[in-house]
mmCIF file of the N, C-alpha and C atoms, coordinates in Angstrom:
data_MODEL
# 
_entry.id   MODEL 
# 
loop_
_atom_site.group_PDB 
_atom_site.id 
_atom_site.type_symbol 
_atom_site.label_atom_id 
_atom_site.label_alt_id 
_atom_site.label_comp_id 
_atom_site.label_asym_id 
_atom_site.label_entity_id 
_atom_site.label_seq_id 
_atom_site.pdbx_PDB_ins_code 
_atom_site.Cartn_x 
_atom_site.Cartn_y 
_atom_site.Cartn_z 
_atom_site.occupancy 
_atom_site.B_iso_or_equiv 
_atom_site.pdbx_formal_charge 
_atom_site.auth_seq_id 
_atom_site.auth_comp_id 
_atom_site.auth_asym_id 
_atom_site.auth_atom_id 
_atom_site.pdbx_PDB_model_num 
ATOM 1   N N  . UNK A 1 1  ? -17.728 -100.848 -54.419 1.00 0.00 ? 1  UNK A N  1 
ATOM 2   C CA . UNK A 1 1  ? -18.720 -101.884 -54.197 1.00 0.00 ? 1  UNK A CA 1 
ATOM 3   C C  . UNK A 1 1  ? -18.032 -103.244 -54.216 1.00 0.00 ? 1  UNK A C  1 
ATOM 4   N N  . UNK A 1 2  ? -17.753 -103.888 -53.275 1.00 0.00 ? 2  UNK A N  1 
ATOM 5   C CA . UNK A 1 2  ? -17.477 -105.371 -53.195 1.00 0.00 ? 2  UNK A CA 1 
ATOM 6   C C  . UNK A 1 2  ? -18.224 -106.139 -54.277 1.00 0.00 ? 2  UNK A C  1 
ATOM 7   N N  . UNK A 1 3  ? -17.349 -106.768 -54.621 1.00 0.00 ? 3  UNK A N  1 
ATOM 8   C CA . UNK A 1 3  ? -17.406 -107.668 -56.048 1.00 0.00 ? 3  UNK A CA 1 
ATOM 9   C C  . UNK A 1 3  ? -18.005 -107.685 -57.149 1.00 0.00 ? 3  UNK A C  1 
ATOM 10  N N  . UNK A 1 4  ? -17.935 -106.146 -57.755 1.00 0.00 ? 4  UNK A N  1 
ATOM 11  C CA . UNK A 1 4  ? -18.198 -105.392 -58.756 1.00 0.00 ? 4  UNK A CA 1 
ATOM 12  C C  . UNK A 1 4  ? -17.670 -105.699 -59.788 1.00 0.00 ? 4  UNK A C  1 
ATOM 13  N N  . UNK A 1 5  ? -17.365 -105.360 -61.213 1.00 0.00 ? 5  UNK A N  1 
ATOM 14  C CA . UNK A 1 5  ? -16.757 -105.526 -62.165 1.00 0.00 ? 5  UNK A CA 1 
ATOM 15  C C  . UNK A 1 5  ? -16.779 -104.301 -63.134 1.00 0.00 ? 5  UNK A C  1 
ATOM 16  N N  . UNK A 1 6  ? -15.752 -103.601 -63.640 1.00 0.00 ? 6  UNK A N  1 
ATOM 17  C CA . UNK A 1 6  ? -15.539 -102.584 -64.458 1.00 0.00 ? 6  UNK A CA 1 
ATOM 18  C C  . UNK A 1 6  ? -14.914 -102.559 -65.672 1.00 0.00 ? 6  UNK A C  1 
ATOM 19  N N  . UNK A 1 7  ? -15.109 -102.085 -66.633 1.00 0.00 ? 7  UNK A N  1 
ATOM 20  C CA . UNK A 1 7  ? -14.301 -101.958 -67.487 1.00 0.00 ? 7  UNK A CA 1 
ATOM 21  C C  . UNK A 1 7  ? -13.593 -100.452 -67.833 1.00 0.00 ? 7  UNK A C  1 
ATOM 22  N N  . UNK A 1 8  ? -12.965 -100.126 -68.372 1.00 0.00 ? 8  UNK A N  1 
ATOM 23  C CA . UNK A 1 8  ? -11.687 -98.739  -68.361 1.00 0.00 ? 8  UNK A CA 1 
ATOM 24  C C  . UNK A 1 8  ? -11.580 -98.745  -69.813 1.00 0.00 ? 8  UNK A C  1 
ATOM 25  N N  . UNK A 1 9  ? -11.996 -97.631  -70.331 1.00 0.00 ? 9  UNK A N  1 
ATOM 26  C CA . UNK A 1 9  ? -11.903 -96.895  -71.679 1.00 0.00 ? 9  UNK A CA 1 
ATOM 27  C C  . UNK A 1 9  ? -11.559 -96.015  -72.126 1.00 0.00 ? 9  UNK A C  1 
ATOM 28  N N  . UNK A 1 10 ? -10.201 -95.225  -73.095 1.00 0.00 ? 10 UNK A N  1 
ATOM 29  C CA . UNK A 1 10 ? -9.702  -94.250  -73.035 1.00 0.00 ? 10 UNK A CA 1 
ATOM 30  C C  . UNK A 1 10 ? -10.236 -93.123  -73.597 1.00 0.00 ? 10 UNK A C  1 
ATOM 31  N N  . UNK A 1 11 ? -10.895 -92.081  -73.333 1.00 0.00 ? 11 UNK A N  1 
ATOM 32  C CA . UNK A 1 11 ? -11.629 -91.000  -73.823 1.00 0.00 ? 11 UNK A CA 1 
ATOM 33  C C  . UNK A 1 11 ? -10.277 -89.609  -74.277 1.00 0.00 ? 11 UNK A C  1 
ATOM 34  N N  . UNK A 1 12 ? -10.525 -89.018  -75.559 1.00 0.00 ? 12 UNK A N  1 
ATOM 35  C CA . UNK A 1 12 ? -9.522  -87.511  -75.228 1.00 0.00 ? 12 UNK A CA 1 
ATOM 36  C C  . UNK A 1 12 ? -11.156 -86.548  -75.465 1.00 0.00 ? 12 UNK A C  1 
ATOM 37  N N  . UNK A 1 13 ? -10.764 -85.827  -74.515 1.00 0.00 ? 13 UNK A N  1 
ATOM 38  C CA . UNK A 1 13 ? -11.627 -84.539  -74.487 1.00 0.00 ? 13 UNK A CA 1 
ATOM 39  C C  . UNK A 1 13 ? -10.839 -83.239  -74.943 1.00 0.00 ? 13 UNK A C  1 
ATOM 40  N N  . UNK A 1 14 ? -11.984 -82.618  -76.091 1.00 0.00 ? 14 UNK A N  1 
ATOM 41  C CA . UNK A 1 14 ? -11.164 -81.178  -76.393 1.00 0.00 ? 14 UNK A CA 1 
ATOM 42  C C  . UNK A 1 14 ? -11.911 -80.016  -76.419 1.00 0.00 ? 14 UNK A C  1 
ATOM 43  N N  . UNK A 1 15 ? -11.321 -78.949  -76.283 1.00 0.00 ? 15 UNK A N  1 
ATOM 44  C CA . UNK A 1 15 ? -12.074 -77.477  -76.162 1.00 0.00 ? 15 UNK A CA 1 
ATOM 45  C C  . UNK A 1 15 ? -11.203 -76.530  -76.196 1.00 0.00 ? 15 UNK A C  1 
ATOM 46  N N  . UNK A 1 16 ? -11.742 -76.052  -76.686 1.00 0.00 ? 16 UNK A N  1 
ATOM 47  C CA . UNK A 1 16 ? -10.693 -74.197  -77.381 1.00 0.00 ? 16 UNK A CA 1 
ATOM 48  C C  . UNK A 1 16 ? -10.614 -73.674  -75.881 1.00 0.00 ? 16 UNK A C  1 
ATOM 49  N N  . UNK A 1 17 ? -11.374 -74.071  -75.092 1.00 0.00 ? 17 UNK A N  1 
ATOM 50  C CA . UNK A 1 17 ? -11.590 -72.966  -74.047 1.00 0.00 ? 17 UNK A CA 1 
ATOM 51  C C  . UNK A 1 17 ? -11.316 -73.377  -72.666 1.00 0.00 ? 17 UNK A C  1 
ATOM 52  N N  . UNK A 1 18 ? -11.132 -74.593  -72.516 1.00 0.00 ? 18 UNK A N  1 
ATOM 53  C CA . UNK A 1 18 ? -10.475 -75.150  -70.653 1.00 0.00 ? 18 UNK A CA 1 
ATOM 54  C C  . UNK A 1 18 ? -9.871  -76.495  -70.881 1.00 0.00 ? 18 UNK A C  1 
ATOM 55  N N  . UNK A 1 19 ? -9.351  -76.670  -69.886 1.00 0.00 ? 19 UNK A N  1 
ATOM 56  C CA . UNK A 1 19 ? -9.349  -78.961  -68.902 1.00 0.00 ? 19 UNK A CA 1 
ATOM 57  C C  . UNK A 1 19 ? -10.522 -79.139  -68.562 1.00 0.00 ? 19 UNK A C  1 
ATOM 58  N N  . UNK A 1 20 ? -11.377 -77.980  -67.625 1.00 0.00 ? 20 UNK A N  1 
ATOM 59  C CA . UNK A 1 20 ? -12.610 -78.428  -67.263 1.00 0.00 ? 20 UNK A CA 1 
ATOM 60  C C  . UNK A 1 20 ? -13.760 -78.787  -68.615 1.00 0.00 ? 20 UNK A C  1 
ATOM 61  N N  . UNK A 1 21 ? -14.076 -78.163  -69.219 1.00 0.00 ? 21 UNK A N  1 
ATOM 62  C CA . UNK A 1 21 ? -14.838 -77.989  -70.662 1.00 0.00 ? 21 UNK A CA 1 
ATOM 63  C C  . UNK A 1 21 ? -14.000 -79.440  -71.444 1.00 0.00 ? 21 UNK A C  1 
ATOM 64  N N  . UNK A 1 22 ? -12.624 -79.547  -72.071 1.00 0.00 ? 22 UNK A N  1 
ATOM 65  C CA . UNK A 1 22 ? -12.582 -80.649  -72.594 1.00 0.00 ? 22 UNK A CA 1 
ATOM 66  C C  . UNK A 1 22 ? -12.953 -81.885  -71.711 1.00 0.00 ? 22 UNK A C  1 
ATOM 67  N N  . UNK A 1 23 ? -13.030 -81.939  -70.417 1.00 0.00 ? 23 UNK A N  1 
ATOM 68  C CA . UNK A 1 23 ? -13.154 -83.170  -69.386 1.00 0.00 ? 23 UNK A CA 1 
ATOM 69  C C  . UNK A 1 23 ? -14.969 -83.599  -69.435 1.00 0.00 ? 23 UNK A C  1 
ATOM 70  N N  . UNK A 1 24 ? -14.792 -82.440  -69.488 1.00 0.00 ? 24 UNK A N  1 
ATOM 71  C CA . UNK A 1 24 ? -16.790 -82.963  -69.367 1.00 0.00 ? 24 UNK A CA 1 
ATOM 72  C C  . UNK A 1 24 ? -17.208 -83.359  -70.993 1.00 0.00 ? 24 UNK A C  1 
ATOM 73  N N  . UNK A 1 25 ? -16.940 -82.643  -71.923 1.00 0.00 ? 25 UNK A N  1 
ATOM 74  C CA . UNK A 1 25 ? -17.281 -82.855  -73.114 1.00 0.00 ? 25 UNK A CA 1 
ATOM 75  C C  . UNK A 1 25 ? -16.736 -84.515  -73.273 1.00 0.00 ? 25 UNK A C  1 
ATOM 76  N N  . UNK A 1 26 ? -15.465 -84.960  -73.050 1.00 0.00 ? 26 UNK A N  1 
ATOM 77  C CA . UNK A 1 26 ? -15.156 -86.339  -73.183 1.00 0.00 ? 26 UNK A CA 1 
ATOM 78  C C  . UNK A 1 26 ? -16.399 -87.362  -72.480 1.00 0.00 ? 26 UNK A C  1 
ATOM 79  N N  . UNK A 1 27 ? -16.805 -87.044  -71.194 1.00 0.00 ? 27 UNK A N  1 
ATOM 80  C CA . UNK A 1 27 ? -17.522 -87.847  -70.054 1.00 0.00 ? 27 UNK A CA 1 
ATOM 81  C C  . UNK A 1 27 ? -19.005 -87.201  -71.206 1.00 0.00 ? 27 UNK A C  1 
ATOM 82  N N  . UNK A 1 28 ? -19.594 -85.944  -71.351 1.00 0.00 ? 28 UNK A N  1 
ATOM 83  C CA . UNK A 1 28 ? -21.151 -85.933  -71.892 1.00 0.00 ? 28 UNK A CA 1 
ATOM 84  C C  . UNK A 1 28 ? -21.228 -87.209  -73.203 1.00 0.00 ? 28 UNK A C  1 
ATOM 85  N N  . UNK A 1 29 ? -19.721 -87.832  -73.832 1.00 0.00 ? 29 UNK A N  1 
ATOM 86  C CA . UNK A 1 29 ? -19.833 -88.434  -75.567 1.00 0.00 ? 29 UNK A CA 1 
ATOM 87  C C  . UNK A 1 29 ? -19.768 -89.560  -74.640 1.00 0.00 ? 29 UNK A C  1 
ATOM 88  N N  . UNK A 1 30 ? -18.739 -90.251  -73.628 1.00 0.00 ? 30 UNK A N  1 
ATOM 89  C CA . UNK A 1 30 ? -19.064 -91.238  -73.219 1.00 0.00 ? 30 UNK A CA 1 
ATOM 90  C C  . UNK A 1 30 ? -20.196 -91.489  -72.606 1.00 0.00 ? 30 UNK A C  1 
ATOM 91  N N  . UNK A 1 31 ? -21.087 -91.565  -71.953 1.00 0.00 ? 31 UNK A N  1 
ATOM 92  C CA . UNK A 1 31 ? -22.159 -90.986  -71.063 1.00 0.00 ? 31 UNK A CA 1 
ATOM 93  C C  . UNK A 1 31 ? -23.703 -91.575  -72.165 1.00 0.00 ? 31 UNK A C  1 
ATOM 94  N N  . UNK A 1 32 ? -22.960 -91.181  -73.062 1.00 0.00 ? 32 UNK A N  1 
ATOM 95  C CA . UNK A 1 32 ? -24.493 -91.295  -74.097 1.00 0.00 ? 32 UNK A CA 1 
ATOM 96  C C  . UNK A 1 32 ? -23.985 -92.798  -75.095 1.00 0.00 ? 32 UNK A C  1 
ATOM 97  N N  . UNK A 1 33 ? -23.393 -94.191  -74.238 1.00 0.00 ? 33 UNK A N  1 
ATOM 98  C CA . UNK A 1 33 ? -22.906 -95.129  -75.067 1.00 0.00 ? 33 UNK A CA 1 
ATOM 99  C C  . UNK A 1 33 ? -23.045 -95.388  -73.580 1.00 0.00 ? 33 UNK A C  1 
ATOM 100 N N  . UNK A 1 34 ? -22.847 -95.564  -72.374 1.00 0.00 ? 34 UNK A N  1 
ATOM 101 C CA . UNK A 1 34 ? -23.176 -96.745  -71.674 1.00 0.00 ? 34 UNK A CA 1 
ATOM 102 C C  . UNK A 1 34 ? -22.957 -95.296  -70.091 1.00 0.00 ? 34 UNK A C  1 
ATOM 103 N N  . UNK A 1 35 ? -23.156 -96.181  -69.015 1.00 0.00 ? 35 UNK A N  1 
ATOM 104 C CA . UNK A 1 35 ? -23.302 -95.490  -68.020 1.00 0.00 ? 35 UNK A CA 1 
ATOM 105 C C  . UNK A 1 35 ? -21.821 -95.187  -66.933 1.00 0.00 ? 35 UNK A C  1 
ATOM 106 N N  . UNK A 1 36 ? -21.887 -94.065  -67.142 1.00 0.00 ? 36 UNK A N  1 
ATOM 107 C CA . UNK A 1 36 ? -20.363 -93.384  -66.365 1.00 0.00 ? 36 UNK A CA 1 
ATOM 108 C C  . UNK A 1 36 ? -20.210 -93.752  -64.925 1.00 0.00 ? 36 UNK A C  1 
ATOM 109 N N  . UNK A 1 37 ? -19.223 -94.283  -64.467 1.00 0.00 ? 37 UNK A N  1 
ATOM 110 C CA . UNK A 1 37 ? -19.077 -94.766  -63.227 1.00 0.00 ? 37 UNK A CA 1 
ATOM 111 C C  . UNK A 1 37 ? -18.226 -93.459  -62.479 1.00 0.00 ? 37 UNK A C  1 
ATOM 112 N N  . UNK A 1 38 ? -17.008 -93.872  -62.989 1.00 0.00 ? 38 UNK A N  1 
ATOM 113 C CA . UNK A 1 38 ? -15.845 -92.771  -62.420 1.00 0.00 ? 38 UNK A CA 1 
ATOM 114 C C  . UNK A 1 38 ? -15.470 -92.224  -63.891 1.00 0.00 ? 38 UNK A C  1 
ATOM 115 N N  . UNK A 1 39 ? -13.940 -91.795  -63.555 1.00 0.00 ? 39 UNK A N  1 
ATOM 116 C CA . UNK A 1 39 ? -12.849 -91.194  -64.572 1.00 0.00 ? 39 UNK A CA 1 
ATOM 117 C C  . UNK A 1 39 ? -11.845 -90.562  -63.633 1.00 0.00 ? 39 UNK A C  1 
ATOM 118 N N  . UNK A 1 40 ? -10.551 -90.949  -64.913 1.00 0.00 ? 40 UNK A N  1 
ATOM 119 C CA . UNK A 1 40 ? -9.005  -90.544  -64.195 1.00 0.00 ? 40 UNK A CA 1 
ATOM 120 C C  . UNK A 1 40 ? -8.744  -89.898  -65.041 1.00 0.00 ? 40 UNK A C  1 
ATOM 121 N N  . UNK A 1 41 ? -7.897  -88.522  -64.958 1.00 0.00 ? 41 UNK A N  1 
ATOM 122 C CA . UNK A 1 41 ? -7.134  -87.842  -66.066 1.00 0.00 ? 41 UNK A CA 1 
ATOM 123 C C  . UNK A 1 41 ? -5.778  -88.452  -66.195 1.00 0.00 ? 41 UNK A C  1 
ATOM 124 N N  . UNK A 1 42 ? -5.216  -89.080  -66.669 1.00 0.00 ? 42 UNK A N  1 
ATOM 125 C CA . UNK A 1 42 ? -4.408  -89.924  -67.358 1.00 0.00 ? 42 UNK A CA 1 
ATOM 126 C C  . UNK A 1 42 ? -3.539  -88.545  -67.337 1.00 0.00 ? 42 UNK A C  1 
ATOM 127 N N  . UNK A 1 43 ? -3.621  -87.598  -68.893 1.00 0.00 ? 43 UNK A N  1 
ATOM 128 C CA . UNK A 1 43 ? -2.612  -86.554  -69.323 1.00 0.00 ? 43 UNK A CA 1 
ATOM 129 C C  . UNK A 1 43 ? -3.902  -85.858  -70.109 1.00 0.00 ? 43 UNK A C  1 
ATOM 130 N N  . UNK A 1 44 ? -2.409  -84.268  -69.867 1.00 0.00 ? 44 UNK A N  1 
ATOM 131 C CA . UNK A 1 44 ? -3.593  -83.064  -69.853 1.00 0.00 ? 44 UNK A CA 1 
ATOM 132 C C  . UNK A 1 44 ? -2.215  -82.235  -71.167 1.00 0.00 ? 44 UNK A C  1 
ATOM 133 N N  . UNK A 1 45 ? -2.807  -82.119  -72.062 1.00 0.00 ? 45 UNK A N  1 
ATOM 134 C CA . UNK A 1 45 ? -1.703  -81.371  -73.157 1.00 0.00 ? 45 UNK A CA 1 
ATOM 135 C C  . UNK A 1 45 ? -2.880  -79.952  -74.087 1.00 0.00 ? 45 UNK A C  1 
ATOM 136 N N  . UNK A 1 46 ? -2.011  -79.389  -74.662 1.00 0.00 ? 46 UNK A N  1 
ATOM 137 C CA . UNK A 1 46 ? -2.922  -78.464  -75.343 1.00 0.00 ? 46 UNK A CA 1 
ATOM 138 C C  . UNK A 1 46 ? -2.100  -78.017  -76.886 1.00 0.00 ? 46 UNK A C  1 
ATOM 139 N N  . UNK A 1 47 ? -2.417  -77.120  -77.296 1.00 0.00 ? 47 UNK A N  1 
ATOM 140 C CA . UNK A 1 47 ? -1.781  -76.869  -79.038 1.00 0.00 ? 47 UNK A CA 1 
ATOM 141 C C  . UNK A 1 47 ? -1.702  -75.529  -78.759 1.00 0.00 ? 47 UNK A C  1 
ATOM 142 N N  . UNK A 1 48 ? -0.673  -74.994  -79.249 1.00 0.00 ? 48 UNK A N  1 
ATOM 143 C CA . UNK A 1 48 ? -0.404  -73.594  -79.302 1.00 0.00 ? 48 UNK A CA 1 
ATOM 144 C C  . UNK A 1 48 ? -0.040  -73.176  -80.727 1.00 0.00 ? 48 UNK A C  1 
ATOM 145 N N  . UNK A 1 49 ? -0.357  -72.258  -80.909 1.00 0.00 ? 49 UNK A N  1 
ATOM 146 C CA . UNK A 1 49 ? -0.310  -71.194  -82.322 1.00 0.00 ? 49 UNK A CA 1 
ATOM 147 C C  . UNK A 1 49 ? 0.017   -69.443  -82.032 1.00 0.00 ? 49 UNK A C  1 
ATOM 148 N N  . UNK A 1 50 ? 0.702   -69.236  -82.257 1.00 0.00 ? 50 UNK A N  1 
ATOM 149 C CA . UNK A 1 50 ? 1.646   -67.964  -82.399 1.00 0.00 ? 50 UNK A CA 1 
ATOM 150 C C  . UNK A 1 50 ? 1.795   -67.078  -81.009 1.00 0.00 ? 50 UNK A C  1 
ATOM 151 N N  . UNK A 1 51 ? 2.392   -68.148  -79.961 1.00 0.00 ? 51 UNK A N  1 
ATOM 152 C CA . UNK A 1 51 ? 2.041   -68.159  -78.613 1.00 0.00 ? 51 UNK A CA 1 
ATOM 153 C C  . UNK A 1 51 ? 1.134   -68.291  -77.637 1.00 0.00 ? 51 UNK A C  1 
ATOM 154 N N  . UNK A 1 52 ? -0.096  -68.756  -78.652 1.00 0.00 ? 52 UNK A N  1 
ATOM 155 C CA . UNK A 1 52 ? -1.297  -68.745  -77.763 1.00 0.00 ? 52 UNK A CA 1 
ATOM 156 C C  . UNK A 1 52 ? -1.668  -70.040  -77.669 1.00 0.00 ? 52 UNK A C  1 
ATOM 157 N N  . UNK A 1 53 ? -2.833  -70.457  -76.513 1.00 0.00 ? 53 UNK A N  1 
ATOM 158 C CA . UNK A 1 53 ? -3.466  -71.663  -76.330 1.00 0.00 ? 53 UNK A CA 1 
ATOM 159 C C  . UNK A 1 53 ? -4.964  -71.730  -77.174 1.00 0.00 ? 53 UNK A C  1 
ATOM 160 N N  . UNK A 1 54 ? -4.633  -72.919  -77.950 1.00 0.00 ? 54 UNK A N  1 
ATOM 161 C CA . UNK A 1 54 ? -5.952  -72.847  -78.830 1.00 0.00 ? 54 UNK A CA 1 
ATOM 162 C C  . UNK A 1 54 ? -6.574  -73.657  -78.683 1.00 0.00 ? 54 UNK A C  1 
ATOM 163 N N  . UNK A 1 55 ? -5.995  -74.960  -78.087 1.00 0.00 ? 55 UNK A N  1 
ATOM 164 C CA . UNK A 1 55 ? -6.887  -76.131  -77.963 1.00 0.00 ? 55 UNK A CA 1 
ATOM 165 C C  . UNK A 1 55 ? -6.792  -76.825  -76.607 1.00 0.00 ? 55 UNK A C  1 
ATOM 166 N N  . UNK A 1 56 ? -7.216  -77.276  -75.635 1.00 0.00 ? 56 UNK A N  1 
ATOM 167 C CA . UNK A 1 56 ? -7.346  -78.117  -74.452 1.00 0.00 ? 56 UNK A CA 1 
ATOM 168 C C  . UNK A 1 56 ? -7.544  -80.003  -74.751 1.00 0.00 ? 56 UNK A C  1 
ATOM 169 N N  . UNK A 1 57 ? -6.539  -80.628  -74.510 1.00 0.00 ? 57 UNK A N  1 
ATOM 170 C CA . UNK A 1 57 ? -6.513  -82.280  -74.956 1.00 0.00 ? 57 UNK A CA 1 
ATOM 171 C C  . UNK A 1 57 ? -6.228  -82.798  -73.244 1.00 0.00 ? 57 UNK A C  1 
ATOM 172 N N  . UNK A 1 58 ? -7.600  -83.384  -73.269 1.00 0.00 ? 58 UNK A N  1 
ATOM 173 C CA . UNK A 1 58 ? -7.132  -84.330  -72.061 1.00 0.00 ? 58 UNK A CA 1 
ATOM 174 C C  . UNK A 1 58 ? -7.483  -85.666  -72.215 1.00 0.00 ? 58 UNK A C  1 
ATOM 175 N N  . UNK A 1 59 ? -6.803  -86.603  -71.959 1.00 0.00 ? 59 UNK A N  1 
ATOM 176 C CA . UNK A 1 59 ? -7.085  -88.018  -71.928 1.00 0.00 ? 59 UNK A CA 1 
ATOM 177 C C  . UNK A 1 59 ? -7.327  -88.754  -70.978 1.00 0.00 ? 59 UNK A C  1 
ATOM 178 N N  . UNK A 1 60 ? -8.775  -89.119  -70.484 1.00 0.00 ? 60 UNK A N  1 
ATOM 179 C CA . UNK A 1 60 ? -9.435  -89.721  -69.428 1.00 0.00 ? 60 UNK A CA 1 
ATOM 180 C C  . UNK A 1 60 ? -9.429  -91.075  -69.566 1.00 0.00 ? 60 UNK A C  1 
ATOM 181 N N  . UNK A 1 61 ? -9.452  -91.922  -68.788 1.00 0.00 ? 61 UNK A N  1 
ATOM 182 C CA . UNK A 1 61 ? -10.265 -93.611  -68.468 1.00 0.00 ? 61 UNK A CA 1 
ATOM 183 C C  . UNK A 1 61 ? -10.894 -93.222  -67.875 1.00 0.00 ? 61 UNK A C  1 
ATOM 184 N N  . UNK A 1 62 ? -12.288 -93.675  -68.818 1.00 0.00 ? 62 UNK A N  1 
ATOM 185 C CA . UNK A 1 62 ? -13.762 -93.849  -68.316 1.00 0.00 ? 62 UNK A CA 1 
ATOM 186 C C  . UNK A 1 62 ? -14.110 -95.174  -67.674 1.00 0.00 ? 62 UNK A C  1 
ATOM 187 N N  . UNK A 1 63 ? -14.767 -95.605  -66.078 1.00 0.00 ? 63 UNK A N  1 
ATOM 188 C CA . UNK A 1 63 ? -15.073 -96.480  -65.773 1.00 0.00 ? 63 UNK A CA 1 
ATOM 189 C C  . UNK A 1 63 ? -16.396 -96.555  -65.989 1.00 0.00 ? 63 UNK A C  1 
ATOM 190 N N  . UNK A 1 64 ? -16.809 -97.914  -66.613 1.00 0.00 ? 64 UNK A N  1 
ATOM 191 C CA . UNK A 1 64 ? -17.919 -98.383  -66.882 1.00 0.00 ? 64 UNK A CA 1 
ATOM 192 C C  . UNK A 1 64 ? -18.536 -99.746  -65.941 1.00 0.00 ? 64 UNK A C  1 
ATOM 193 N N  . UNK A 1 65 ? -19.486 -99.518  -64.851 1.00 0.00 ? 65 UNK A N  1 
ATOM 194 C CA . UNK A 1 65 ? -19.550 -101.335 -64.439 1.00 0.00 ? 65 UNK A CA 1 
ATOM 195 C C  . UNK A 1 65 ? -20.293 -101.841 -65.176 1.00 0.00 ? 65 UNK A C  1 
ATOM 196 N N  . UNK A 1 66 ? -20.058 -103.127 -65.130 1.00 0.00 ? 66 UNK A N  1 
ATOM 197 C CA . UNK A 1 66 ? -20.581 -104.354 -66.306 1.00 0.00 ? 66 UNK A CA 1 
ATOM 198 C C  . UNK A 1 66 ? -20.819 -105.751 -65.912 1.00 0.00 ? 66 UNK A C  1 
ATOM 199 N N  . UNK A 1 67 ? -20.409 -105.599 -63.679 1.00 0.00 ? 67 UNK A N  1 
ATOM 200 C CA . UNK A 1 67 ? -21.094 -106.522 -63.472 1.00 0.00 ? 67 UNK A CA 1 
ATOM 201 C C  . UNK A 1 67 ? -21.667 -106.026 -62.233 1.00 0.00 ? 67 UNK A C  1 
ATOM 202 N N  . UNK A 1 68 ? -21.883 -107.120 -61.105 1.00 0.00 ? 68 UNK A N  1 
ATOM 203 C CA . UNK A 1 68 ? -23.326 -106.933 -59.946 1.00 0.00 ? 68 UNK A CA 1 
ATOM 204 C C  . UNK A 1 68 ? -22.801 -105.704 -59.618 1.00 0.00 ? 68 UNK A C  1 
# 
């Protein structure tokens, strides 16, 4: 939108169980504090325990507009 204004906020999303599932869970907590424009996945990491994947960490910028 021509001569818009945004602001960019860093969200981490997590879930035992995907990227997709931690990505949305980050965007449903932002979402309910002001109104979701876009989002970039920045970096996508996870935690492992006795070879396995236990946790999903992704770190989004949430765009928020905040002007016309």
């Amino acid at each position: 939108m021509p001569n818009s204004v945004y602001k960019k906020v860093d969200f981490v999303g997590v879930s035992p169980n995907s990227i997709s599932e931690a990505i949305n869970n980050a965007i449903a907590h932002a979402a309910t504090t002001e109104k979701v424009t876009w989002f970039e996945v920045v970096e996508m990491r996870g935690h492992v325990e006795e070879g396995k994947v236990t946790q999903y960490q992704v770190i989004l910028k949430v765009g928020f507009r905040v002007g016309p």
